[in-house]
VOGU-3710 file (C-alpha; in Angstrom, 3 decimals, decimal comma):
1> xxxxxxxxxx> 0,000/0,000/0,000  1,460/3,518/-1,107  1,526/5,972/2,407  -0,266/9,088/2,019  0,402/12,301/1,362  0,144/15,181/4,283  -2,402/17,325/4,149  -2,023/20,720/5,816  -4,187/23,213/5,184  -6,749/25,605/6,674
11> xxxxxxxxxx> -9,118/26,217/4,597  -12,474/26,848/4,148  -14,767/23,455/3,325  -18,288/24,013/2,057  -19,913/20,431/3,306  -22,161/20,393/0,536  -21,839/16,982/-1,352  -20,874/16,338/-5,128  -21,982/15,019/-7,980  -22,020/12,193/-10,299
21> xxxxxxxxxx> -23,525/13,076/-13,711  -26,127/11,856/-15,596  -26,358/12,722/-19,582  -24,025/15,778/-20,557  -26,015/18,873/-19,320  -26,002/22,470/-18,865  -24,510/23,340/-14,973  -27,890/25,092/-14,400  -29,078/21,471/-14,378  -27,736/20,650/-11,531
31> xxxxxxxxxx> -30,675/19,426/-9,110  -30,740/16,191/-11,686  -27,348/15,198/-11,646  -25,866/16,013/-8,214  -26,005/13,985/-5,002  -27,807/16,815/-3,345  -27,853/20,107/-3,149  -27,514/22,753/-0,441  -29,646/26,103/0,231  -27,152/28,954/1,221
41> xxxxxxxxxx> -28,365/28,707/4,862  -28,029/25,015/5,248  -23,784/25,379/3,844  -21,879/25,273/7,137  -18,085/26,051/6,470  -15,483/25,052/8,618  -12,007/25,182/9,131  -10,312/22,130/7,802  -7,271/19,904/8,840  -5,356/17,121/8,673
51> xxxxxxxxxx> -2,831/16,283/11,503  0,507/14,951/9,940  1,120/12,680/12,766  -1,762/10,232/11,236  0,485/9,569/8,667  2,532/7,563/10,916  0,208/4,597/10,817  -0,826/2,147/7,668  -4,609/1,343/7,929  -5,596/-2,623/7,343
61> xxxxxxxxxx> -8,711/-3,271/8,577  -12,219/-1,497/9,784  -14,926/-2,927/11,249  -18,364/-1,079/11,796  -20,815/-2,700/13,893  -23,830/-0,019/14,048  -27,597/0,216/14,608  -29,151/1,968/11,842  -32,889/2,775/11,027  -34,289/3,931/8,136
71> xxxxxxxxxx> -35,407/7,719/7,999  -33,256/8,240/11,099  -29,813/9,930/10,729  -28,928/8,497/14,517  -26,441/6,082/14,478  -25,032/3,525/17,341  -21,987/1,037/17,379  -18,653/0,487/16,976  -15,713/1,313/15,229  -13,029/-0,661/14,990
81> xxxxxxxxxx> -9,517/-0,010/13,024  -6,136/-1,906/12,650  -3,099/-0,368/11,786  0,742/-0,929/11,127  2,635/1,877/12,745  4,953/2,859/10,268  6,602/5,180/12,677  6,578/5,042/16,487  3,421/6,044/17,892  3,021/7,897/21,140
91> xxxxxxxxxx> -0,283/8,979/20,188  -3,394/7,474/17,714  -5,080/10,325/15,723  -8,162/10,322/13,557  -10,969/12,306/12,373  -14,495/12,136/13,997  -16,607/15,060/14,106  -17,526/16,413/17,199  -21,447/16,524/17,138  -20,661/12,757/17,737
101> xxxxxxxxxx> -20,595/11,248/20,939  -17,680/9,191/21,394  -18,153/7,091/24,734  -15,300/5,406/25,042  -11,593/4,301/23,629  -9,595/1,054/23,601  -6,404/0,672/22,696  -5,203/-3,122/21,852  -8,116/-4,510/23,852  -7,339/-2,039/27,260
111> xxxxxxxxxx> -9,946/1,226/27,699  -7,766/4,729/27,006  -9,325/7,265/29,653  -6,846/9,828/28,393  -8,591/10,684/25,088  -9,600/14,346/23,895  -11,151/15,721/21,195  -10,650/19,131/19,231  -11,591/20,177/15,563  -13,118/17,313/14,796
121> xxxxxxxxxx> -10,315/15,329/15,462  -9,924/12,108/18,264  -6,200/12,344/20,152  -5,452/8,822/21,970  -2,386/8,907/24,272  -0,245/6,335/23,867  1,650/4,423/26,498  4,083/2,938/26,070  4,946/3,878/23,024  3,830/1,657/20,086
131> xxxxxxxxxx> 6,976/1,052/18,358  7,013/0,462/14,419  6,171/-2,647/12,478  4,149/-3,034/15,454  0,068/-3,616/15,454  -2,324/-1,034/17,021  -6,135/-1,950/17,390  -8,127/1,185/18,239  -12,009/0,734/19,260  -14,737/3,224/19,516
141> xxxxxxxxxx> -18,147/3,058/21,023  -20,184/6,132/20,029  -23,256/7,189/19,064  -25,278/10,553/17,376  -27,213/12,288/15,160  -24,856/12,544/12,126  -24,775/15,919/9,694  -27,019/15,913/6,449  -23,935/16,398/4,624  -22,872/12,687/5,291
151> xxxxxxxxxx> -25,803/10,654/5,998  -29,456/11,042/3,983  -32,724/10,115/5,518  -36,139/10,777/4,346  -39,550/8,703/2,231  -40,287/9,221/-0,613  -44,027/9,374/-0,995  -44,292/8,723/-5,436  -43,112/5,111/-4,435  -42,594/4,250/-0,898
161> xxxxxxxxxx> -39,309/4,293/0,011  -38,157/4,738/2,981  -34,213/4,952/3,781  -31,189/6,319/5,269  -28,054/6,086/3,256  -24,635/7,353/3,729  -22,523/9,051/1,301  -18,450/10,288/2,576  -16,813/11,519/-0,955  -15,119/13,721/-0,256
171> xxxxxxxxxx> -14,493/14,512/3,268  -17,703/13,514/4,833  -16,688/10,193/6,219  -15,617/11,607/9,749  -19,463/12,694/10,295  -20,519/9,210/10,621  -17,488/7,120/12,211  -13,654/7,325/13,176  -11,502/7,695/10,131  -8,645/8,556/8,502
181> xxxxxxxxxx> -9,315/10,319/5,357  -6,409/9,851/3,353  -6,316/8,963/-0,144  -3,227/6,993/-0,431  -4,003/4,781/2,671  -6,531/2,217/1,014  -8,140/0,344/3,777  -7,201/-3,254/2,963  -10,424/-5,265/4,078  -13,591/-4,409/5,964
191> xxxxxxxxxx> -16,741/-5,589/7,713  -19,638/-3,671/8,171  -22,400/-4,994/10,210  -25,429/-2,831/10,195  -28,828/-3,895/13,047  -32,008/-3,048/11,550  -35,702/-3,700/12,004  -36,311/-7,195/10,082  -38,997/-5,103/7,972  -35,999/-3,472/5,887
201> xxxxxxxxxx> -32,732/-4,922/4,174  -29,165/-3,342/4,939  -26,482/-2,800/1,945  -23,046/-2,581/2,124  -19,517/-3,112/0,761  -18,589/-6,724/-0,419  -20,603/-9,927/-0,144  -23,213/-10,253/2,447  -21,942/-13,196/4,542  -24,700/-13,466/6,945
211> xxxxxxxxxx> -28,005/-12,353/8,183  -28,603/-13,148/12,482  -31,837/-12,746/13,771  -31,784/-10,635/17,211  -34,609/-9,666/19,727  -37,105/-7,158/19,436  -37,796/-7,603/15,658  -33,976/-6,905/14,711  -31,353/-8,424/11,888  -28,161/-7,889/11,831
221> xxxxxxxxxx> -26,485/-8,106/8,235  -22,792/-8,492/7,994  -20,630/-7,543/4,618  -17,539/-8,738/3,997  -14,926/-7,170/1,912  -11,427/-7,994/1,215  -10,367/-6,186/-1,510  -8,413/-2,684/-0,601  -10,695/0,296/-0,667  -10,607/4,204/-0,160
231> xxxxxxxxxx> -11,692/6,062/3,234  -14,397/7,315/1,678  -16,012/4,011/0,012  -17,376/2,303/3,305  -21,020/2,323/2,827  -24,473/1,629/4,381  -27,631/1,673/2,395  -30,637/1,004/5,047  -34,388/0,714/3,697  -37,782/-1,523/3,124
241> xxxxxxxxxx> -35,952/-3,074/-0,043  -36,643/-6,123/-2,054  -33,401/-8,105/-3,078  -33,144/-8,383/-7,043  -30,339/-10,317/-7,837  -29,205/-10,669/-11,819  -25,745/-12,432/-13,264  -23,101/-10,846/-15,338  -20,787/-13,202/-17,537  -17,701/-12,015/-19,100
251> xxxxxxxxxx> -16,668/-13,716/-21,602  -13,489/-14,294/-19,935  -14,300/-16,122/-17,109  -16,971/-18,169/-18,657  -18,577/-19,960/-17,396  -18,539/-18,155/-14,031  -20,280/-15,261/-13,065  -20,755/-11,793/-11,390  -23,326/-11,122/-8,960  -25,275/-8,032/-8,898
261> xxxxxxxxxx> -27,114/-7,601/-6,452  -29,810/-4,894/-6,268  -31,708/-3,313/-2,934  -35,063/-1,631/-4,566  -37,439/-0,468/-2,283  -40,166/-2,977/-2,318  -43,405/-1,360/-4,844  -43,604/-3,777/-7,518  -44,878/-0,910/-10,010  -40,928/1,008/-9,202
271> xxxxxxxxxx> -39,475/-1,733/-9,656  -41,326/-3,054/-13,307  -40,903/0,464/-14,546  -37,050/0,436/-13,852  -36,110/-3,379/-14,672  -35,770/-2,744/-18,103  -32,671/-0,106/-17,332  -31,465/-2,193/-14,098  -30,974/-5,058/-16,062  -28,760/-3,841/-18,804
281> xxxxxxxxxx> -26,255/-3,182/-15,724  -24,597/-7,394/-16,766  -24,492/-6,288/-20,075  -22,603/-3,314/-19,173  -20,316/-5,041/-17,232  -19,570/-7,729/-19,742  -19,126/-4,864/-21,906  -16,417/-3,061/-19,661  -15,026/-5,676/-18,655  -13,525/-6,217/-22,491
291> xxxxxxxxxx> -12,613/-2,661/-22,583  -10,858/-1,738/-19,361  -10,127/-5,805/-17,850  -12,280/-7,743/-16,067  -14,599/-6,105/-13,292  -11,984/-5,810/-10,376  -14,326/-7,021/-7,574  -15,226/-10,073/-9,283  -14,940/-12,693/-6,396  -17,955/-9,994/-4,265
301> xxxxxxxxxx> -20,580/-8,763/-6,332  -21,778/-5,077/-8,164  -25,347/-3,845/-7,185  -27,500/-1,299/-6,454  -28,807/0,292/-3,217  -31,797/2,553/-3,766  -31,917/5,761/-1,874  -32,348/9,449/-2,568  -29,211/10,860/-2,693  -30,181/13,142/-5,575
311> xxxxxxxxxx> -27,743/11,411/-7,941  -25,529/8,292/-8,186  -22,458/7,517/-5,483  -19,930/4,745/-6,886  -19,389/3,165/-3,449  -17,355/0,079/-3,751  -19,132/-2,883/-4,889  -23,175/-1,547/-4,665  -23,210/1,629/-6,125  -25,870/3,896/-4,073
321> xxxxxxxxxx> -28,576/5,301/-6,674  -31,663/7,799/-6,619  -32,423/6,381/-9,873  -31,749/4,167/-12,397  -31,293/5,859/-15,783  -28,897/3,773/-18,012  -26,547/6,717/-18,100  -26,243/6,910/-14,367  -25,865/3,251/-13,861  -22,903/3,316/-16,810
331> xxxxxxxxxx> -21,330/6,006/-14,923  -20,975/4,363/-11,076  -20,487/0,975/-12,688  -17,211/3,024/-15,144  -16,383/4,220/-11,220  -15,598/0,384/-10,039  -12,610/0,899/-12,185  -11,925/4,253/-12,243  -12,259/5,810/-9,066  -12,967/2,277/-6,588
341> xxxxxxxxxx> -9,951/-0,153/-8,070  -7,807/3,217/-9,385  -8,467/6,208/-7,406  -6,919/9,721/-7,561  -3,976/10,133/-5,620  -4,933/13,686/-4,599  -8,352/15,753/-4,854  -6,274/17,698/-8,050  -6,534/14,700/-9,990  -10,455/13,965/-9,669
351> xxxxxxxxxx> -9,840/13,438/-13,536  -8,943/9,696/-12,714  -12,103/9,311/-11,119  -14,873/11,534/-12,825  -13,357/12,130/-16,725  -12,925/8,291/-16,920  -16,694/7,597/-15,302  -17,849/9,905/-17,431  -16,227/8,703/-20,758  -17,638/5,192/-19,464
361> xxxxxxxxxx> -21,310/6,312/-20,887  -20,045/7,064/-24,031  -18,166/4,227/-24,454  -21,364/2,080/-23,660  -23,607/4,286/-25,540  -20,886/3,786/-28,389  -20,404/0,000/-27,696  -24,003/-1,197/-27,276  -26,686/1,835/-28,838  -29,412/-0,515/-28,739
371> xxxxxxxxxx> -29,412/-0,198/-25,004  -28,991/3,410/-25,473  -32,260/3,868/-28,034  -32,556/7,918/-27,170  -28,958/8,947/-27,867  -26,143/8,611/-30,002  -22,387/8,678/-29,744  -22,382/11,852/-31,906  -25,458/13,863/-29,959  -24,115/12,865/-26,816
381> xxxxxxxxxx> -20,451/14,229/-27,308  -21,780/17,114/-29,229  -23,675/17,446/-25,848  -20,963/17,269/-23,948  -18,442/19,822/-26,092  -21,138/22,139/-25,722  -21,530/22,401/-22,072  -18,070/22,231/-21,672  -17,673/25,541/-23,699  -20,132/27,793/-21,975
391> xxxxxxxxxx> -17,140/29,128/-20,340  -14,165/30,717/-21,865  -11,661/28,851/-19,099  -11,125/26,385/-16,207  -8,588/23,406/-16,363  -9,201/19,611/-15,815  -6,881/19,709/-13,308  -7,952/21,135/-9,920  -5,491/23,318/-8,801  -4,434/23,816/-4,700
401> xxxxxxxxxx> -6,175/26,506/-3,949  -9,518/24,413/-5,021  -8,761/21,500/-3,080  -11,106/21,722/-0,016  -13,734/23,189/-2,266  -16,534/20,980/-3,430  -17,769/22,843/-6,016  -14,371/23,236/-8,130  -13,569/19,136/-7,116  -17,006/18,136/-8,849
411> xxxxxxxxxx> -17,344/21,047/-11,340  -19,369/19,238/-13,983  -18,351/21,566/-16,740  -14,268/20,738/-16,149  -14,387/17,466/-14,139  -16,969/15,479/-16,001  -17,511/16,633/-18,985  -14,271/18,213/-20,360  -12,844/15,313/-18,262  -14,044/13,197/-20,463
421> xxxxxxxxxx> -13,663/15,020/-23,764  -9,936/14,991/-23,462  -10,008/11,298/-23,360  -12,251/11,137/-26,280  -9,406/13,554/-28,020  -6,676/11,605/-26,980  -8,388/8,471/-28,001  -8,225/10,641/-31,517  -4,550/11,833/-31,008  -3,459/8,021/-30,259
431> xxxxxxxxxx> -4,992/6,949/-33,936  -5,240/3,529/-32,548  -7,986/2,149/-30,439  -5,986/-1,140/-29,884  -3,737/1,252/-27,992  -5,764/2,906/-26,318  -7,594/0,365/-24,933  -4,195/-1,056/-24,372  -3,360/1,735/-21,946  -6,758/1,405/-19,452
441> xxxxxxxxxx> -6,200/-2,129/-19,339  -2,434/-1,563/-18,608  -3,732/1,357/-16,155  -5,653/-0,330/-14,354  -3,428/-3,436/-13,813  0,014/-1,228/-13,038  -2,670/0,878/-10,026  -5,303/-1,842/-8,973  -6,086/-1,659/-5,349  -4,109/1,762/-5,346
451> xxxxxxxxxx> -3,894/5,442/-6,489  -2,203/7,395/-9,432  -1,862/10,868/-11,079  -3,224/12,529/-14,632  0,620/12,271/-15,113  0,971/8,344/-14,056  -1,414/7,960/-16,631  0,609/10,166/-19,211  3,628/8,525/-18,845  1,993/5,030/-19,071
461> xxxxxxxxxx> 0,475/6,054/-22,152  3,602/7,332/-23,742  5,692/4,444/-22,855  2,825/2,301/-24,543  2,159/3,821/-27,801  5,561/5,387/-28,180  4,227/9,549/-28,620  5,113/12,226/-26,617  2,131/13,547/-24,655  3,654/16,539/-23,247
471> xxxxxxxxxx> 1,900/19,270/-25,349  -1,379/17,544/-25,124  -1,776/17,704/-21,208  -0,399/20,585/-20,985  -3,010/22,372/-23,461  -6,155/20,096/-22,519  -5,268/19,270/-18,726  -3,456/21,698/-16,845  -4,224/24,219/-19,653  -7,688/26,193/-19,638
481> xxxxxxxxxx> -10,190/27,151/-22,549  -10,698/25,678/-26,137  -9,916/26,964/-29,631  -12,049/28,680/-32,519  -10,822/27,894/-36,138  -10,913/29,992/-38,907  -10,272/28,102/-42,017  -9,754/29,318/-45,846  -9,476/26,745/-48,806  -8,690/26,803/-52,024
491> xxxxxxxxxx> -7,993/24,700/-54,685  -5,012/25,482/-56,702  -4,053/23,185/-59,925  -4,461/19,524/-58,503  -3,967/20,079/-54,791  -6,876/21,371/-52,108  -4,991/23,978/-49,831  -6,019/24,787/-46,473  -4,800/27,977/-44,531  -5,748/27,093/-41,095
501> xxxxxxxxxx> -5,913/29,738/-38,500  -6,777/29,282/-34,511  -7,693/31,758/-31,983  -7,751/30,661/-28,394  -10,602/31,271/-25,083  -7,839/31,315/-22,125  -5,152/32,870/-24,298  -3,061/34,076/-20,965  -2,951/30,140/-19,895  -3,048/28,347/-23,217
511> xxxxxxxxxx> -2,318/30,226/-26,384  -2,377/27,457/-29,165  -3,958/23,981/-29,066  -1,292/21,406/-31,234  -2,127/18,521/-32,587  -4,394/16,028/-34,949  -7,375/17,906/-36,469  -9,993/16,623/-39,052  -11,232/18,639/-41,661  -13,876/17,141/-44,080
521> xxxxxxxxxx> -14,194/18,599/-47,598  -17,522/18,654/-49,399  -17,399/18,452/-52,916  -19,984/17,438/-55,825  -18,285/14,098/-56,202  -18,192/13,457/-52,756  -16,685/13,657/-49,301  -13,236/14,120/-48,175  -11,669/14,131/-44,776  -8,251/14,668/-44,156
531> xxxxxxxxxx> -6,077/14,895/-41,043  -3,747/17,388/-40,425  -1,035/17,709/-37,614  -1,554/21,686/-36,748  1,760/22,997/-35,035  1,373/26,613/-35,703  -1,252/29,293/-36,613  -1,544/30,056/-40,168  -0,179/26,785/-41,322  -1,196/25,868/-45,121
541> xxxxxxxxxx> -1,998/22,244/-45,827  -2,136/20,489/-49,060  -3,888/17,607/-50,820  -3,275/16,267/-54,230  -7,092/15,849/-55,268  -8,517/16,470/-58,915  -12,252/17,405/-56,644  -12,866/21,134/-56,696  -14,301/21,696/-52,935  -17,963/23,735/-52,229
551> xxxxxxxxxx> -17,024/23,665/-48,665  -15,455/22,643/-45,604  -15,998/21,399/-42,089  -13,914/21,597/-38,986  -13,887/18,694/-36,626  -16,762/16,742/-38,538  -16,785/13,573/-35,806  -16,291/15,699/-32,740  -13,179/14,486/-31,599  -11,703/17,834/-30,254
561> xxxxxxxxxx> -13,394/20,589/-28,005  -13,627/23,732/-30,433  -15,441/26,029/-32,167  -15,573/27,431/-35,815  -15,512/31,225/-36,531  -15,022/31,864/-40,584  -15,070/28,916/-43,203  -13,850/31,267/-46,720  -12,882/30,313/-49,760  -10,185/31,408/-52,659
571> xxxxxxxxxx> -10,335/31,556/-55,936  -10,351/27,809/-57,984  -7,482/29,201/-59,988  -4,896/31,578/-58,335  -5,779/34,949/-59,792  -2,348/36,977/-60,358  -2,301/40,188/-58,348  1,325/41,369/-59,142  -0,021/45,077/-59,129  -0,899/44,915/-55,371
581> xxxxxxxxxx> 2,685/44,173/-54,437  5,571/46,312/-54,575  9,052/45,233/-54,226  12,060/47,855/-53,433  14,637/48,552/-54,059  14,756/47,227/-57,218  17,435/46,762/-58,578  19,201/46,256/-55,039  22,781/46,117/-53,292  21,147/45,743/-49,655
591> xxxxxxxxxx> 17,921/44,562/-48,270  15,157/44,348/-50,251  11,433/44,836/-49,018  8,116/43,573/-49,957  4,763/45,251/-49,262  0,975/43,728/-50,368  -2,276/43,619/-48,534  -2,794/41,945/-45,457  -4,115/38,354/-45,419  -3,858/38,053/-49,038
601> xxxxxxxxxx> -0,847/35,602/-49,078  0,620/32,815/-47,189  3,780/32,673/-48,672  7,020/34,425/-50,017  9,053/31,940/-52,466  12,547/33,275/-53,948  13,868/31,540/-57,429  17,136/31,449/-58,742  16,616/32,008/-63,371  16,845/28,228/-63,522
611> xxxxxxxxxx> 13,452/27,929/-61,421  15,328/26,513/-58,280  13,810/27,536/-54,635  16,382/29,392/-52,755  14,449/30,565/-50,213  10,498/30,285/-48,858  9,025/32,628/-46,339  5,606/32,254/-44,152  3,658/35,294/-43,961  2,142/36,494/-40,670
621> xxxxxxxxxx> -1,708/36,612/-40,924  -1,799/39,694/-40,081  1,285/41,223/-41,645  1,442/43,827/-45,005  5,422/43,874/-45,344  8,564/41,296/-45,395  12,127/42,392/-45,729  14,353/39,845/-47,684  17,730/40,103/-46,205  20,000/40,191/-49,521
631> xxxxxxxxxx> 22,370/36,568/-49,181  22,203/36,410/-53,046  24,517/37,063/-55,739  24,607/39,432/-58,696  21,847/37,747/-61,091  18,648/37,939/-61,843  15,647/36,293/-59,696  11,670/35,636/-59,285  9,875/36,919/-56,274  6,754/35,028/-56,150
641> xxxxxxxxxx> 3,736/35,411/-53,234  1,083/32,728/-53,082  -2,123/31,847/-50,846  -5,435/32,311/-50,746  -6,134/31,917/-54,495  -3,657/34,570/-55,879  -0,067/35,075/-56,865  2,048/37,690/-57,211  5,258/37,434/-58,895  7,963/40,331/-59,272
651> xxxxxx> 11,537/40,396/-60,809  14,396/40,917/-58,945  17,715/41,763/-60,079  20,747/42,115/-57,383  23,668/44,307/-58,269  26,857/44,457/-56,902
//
């Protein structure tokens, strides 16, 4: 297990909750993709910290044993952690916040009376020291009515359901039991055994071992999981469910399967008007499971645990859902890989977990449409280009400032949906899909059970496919905005020229956008798209093609975020404007100069008598002069200007 970073900060935390997106939408849409949503006076803010010393200890095991009703935030149980100091210990720190009351401490089996508790934070004495390599058990008993921003309770009266559901991404996990919430310390197994009335069903993490009947109308359901998961993935879904269970079967481990297990609440008409969409979740995960490797949590299960969370959360194993629209369930289910078996190292690289998710739908929209019969691949990025473009800048990557701020973590304009368009474009820029799909099957293997960077990823994909990546993430990830082409063609003799010309949304941050473009030509004997490999602005492009073009589009398949300002056209043959351009001095000893009107040419070609290129100039857009510094010898020479469907040519004679 990789040890954690160290946190410091104190900063402000709004404790509103994220979200996980349905279909690409304007932001304004909010209320139907986000977990939930906050009115100004219910956002509390708080100062927020992380002590360093609790990166002195390597967490292997929880256990929560807890009483849990549904519609009732109180909670009451246990909390039990293991841990491999890593450093001496003279003290056991973790994060509990301090509306809950915490009754009592014990330390390897022996009560701690010595305890305190400040800023949300648990401080256990330790004595003697626990020395490292060595084991430390730490138990809690306590009890409380946890915060809405961690734990959702309520009925809903269209179908019935009654619940109370937790939800900890991403620092909401100390409002409901001791924790340390740090990203690169993957809790290695779990139990989570949750006492209910025997009228509802408990959902959790992992496989669901057994069910004991207690007194007083009470079950107690106990999950099981063994694979390594984040602090924030430990999960209780409590409510008057009925237990739908379904089968995935990869083709790869044929003829096993994949449970998925799904906690509904118990109306037969919910549950007939969302079967169709609840069981296309195998399909999906047969379907993934080619793409990105086999489903990592194979050996447990995947399901569904209904509650009204306003949105989708990807917990680990049973995904917790409001609803079941195909979209959401392909996003949480892309999250098993990206996100539960991969997660982000740090809060700046939310990318690993939401852009992938995200790309997820369109993959399965892409991979299976007639499960997707309302939406296309095409619509559906077009959808998602759009949104991301409302705004002129924002990065992918969420810079420090951001990090204890909700809103920027889970922005769907940058997170999720341009998230996911960069992969889509780099997908493009790779030219390969058996590479690409290559690198998220290499991805996830090299990072299972672990964490990585937007960088991790980068280098992994340039060691696979052999390109340099460098100018892409810094223009799509850490750079902001998107570009707006302006394109002239032309066709000159047996060659369609482009001039292609880019202005930029964030030009202070990101003033050109290289790489693979597609332009499509439309002529009246047919369609013709070409790729070109854009390096600088103004940059002419030229294809041997006896078509004469009627006109052009920019980015015809959606592969790149952009926008189009002017599509003009040139003449068919170059018209010779020789009179516009004057040329002086002429003859000349020195330095010669060139003057014509601005954005007529492209380019400034010198010829020796024989016909022999000497010399070739690109014009500047925007430019109305050259001077040709005088390298030639006595003679005679042609002075020719060309672009945009004229030419220019002038005699030049040098005299020494």
């Amino acid at each position: 297990m990789r040890k954690p970073a160290i946190l410091l900060a104190s900063l402000f935390l709004g404790l509103s909750a994220q979200s996980q997106l349905l279909p690409a939408q304007a932001e304004l849409s909010c209320h139907e993709k986000c977990h939930h949503t906050h009115s100004a006076s219910e956002v509390q803010r708080v100062n927020y910290f992380q002590y360093p010393s609790m990166d002195k200890y390597d967490v292997k095991y929880l256990k929560l044993d807890l009483a849990i009703e549904a519609n009732n935030r109180n909670i009451n149980g246990t909390a039990l952690t293991r841990a491999i100091a890593v450093q001496p210990l003279d003290s056991f720190i973790c994060e509990l916040k301090n509306n809950m009351i915490l009754d009592s401490v014990f330390i390897n089996g022996v009560k701690n009376i010595g305890f305190t508790r400040s800023a949300d934070h648990v401080f256990v004495p330790l004595a003697p020291i626990i020395t490292a390599g060595s084991t430390v058990e730490a138990l809690f008993y306590y009890r409380g009515l946890t915060n809405t921003g961690a734990v959702f309770a309520g009925t809903v009266t269209s179908n019935g359901l009654m619940y109370t559901a937790s939800l900890s991404e991403s620092y909401q996990a100390r409002e409901w039991f001791p924790v340390k919430q740090f990203l690169k310390d993957k809790i290695d197994s779990a139990d989570c055994w949750i006492t209910t009335s025997n009228t509802n069903l408990a959902g959790s993490n992992g496989l669901l071992v057994n069910t004991v009947d207690l007194p007083n109308n009470k079950k107690q359901f106990q999950w099981k999981t063994t694979y390594p998961m984040s602090y924030y993935m430990p999960s209780f879904s409590v409510g008057n469910y009925m237990d739908y269970k379904i089968y995935a079967k990869p083709l790869s481990i044929s003829p096993d399967s994949i449970l998925v297990q799904n906690y509904i609440v118990n109306n037969s008409t919910y549950f007939n008007t969302n079967k169709a969409n609840i069981d296309k979740t195998p399909a999906f995960i047969e379907k993934l499971s080619e793409l990105y490797g086999l489903y990592p949590f194979r050996f447990e299960k995947y399901g569904h645990a209904h509650a009204n969370i306003g949105g989708g959360m990807e917990h680990q194993t049973m995904s917790t859902m409001s609803s079941f629209g195909s979209t959401l369930i392909a996003h949480e289910l892309g999250h098993q890989w990206f996100g539960d078996n991969v997660t982000c190292a740090t809060w700046n690289h939310i990318w690993i977990n939401e852009g992938f998710a995200s790309y997820s739908e369109y993959l399965l929209i892409e991979q299976l449409p007639a499960l997707f019969p309302t939406t296309n691949p095409a619509s559906y990025m077009l959808g998602v280009h759009t949104n991301v473009m409302s705004s002129a800048g924002g990065s992918v990557f969420v810079p420090d400032a951001s990090l204890f701020d909700e809103n920027r973590i889970f922005s769907g304009r940058l997170s999720y949906d341009k998230g996911s368009a960069i992969i889509h474009n780099l997908r493009f820029e790779l030219q390969n899909d058996n590479t690409f799909y290559q690198v998220l099957q290499a991805f996830q293997q090299q990072y299972k059970d672990s964490v990585a960077t937007a960088d991790d990823f980068k280098n992994l994909t340039q060691t696979i496919s052999g390109k340099d990546l460098t100018d892409f993430f810094n223009q799509w990830y850490y750079g902001e905005g998107y570009p707006t082409f302006n394109v002239d063609y032309s066709k000159q003799g047996d060659s369609l020229v482009l001039l292609v010309n880019q202005t930029v949304s964030a030009p202070a941050v990101t003033p050109f956008f290289k790489g693979l473009y597609e332009i499509r030509f439309s002529t009246l004997q047919g369609d013709t798209t070409v790729k070109i490999n854009l390096q600088n602005n103004n940059q002419v492009f030229k294809f041997r093609s006896n078509r004469t073009p009627n006109g052009v589009t920019v980015d015809p398949n959606n592969w790149v975020i952009n926008k189009v300002g002017s599509i003009t056209t040139g003449f068919n043959d170059p018209v010779n404007v020789s009179q516009e351009v004057k040329l002086f001095p002429n003859p000349s000893a020195g330095t010669v100069y060139l003057q014509y009107p601005a954005t007529w040419f492209e380019n400034i070609m010198v010829y020796d008598i024989a016909g022999k290129l000497l010399k070739r100039y690109t014009i500047n857009r925007s430019s109305t002069s050259q001077s040709l510094v005088n390298e030639l010898p006595a003679g005679v020479y042609s002075v020719q200007l060309t672009g945009k469907g004229r030419i220019a040519i002038k005699k030049l004679v040098i005299a020494r």
